[in-house]
N, C-alpha and C positions, 0 to 999 in steps of 0.2 A: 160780810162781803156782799159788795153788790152783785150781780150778776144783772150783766147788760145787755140789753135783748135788743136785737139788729130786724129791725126790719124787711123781711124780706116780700121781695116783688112776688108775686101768685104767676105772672106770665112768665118770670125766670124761672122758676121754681117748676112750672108745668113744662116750660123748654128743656131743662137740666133731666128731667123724666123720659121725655120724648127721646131725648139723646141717647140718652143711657137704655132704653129699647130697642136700639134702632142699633148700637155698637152690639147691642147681645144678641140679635138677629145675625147681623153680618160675623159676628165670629160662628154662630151657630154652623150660616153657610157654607164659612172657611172649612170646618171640620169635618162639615159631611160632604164635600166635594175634596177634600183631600185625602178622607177616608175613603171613597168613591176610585181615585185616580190609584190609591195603593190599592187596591184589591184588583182593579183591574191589571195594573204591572204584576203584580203574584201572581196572576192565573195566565196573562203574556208568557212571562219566564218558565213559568211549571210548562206551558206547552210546546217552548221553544226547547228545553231541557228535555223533552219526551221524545220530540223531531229529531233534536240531534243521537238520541240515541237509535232511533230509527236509522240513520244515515251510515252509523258505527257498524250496525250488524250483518249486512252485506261484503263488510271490507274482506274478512276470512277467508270467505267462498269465491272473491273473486280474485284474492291473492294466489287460491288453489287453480283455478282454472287458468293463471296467467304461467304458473308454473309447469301445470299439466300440457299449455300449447306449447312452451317453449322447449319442454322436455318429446313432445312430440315432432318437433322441427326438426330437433338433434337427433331423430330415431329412433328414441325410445315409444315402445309400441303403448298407445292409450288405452289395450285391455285391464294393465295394474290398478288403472284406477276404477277406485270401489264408488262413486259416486257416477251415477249414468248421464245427469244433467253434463258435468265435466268432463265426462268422457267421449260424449256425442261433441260438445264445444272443440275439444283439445282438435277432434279430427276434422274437424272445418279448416284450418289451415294447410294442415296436412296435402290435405284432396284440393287447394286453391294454388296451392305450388305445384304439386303433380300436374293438377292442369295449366299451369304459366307453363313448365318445361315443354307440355306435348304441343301447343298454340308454338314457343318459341322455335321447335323444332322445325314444326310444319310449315311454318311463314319462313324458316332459314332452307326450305326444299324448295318451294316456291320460287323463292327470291332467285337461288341458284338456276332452276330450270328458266324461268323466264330472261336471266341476265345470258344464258346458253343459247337460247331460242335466239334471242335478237343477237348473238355474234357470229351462229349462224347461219343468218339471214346474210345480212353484209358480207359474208366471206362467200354466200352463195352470188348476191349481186356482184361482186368485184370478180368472182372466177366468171360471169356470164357474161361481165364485160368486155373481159380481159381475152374470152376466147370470140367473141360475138362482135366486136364493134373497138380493137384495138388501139386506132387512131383518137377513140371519145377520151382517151386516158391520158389526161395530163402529167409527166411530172414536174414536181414543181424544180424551181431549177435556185441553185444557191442563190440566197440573197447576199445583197452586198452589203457590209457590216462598215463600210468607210464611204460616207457621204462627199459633197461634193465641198462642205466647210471640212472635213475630217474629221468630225463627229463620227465616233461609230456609237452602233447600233441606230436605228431611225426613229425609236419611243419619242413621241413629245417631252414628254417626262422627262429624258434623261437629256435630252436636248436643253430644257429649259433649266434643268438642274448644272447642265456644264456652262449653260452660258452667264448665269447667275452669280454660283457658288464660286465656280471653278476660276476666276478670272487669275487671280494670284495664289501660290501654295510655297509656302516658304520653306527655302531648300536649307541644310545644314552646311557648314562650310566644312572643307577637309580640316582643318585646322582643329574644328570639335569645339569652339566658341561660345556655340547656341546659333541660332536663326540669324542670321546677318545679311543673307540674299534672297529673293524671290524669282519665281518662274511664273512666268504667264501659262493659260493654257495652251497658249499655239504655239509655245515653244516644248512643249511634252507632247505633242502628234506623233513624231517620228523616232523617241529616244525609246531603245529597248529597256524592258524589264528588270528587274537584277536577277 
């Protein structure tokens, strides 16, 4: 058998090397920047995982002191509790309500004497009027509630409301039909009530 000997190029042959260096370099690098990237994520996680346990171990203590304020709301006294952190806590709301009711009190005595004070004032002004200077006293004298169109009351409002709305208002016939007549407003000036 023969065996057939191929000629090979020395520049191909040194390029085919050069290649084959150069992919074994860059897998190299693949691996130690992906081994790089996972150690770094494990030591992320392990410290994230240590955080959150940190964040766990508060809940307990603070569940107790939410229970200890609200049992102190309701009147139970904060000496039962055997922790002093909690028990100083519980009594902060305690003593911030006590102090809302005695502010709520004092400002509701205030409020009264000063609303006293000023009525009377005015009851002193009107009796010094009233005996002092009797003619300054007007009384007012009834108004008149039927204009000179027979509009009552004089409100613009309801003025422009009757002159508007009001033009037609559909009457029921005796009959019991439905609606079959209307009434103007100037013909309901004068009709009584039922």
């Amino acid at each position: 058998m023969s065996i057939a000997v191929m000629a090979v190029n020395p520049v191909i042959e040194t390029g085919g090397q050069i290649a084959a260096i150069v992919i074994c370099l860059f897998i190299f690098v693949l691996v130690v920047v992906s081994l790089a990237l996972h150690f770094a994520l494990a030591f992320a996680f392990t410290w994230v995982h240590e955080k959150s346990e940190l964040v766990k171990q508060p809940r307990p203590k603070l569940e107790s002191v939410n229970k200890a304020t609200e049992a102190a709301l309701e009147g139970v006294e904060p000496t039962a509790i055997e922790n002093p952190v909690v028990r100083t806590v519980a009594t902060v709301p305690v003593k911030v309500h006590a102090a809302e009711q005695k502010v709520d009190q004092a400002s509701d005595r205030v409020a009264g004497a000063l609303i006293e004070l000023r009525a009377r004032t005015f009851q002193a002004q009107a009796i010094a009027k009233a005996f002092m200077a009797p003619g300054l006293i007007r009384r007012p004298s009834a108004p008149e509630l039927v204009d000179k169109e027979g509009l009552e009351f004089k409100s613009p409002g309801y003025r422009r409301l009757m002159e508007q709305q009001a033009s037609e208002i559909p009457v029921a016939p005796e009959s019991g039909d439905g609606y079959a007549k209307t009434v103007t407003a100037s013909q309901l000036k004068h009709v009584p009530s039922r």
